[in-house]
C-alpha positions as semicolon CSV with decimal commas, in nm:
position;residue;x (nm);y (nm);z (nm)
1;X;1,361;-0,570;-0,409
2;X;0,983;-0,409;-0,329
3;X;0,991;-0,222;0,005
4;X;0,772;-0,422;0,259
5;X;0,543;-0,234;0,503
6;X;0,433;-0,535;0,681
7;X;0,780;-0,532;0,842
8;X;0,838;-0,421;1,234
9;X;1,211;-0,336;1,331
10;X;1,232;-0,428;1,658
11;X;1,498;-0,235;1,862
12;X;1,437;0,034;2,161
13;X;1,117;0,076;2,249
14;X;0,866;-0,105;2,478
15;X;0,774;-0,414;2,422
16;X;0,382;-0,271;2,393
17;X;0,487;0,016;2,158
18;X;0,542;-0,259;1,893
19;X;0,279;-0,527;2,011
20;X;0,035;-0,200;1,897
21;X;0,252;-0,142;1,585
22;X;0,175;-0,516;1,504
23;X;-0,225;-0,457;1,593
24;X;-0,231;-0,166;1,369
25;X;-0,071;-0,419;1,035
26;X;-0,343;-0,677;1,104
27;X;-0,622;-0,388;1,144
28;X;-0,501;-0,191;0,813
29;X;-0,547;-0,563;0,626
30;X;-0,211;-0,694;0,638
31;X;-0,260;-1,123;0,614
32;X;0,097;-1,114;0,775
33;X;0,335;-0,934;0,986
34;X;0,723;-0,964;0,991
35;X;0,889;-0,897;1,310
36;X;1,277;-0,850;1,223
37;X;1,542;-0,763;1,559
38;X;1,911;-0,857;1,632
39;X;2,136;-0,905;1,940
40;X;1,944;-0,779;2,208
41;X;1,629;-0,697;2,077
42;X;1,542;-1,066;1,940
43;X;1,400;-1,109;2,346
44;X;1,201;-0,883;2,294
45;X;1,074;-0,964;1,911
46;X;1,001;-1,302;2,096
47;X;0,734;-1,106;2,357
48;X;0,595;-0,955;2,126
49;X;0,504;-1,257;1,895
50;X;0,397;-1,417;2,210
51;X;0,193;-1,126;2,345
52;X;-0,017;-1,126;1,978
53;X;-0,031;-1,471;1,972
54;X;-0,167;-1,576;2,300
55;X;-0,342;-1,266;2,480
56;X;-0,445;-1,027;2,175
57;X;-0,512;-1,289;1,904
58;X;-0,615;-1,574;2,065
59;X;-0,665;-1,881;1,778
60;X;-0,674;-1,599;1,517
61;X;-0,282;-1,546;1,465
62;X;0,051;-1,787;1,446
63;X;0,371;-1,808;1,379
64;X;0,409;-1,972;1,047
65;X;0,788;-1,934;1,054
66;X;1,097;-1,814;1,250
67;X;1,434;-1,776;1,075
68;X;1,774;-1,706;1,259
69;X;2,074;-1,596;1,109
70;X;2,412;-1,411;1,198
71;X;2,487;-1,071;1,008
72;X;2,840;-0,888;1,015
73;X;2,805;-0,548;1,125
74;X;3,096;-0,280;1,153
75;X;3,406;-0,195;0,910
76;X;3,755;-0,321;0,951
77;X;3,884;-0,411;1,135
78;X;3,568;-0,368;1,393
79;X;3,395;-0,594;1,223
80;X;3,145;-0,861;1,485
81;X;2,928;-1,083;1,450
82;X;2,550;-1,050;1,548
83;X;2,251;-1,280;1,576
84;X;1,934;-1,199;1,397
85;X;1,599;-1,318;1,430
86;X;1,260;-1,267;1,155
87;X;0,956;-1,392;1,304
88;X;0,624;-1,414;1,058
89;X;0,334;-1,349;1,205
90;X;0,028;-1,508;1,001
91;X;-0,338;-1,457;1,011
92;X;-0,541;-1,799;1,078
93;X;-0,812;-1,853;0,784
């Protein structure tokens, strides 16, 4: 599988560190920008999507798809269960 650098991790930072980290994609060229976060981060992958979206991006930029999924994380016998979220980002043509 080809490494993807359209992809944003979302997990401790501000919500604005990765709104700019999303800005930056879409300035460098990028046609579309994955947002990827799990358990308690997917609030905050969700704010940023909406941030770009609505205040940044206004009728240039949508969501053309949101996926959720559950992921095992851990080794025996710690093993749990934890919601994931991948939100695309898409330029409007």
């Amino acid at each position: 599988m080809s490494e993807q650098t359209n992809v944003i991790f979302i997990g401790r930072k501000s919500v604005m560190n990765y709104v700019l980290a999303v800005l930056l994609q879409f300035d460098a060229g990028a046609d579309e920008v994955i947002l990827r976060a799990r358990g308690k981060a997917i609030s905050k992958a969700v704010d940023v999507a909406e941030i770009v979206k609505r205040r940044l991006y206004q009728d240039k930029v949508e969501v053309s798809s949101c996926k959720i999924d559950t992921e095992e994380v851990g080794e025996e016998p710690n093993v749990r269960k934890v919601s994931t979220i991948e939100i695309i980002l898409k330029k409007k043509e």
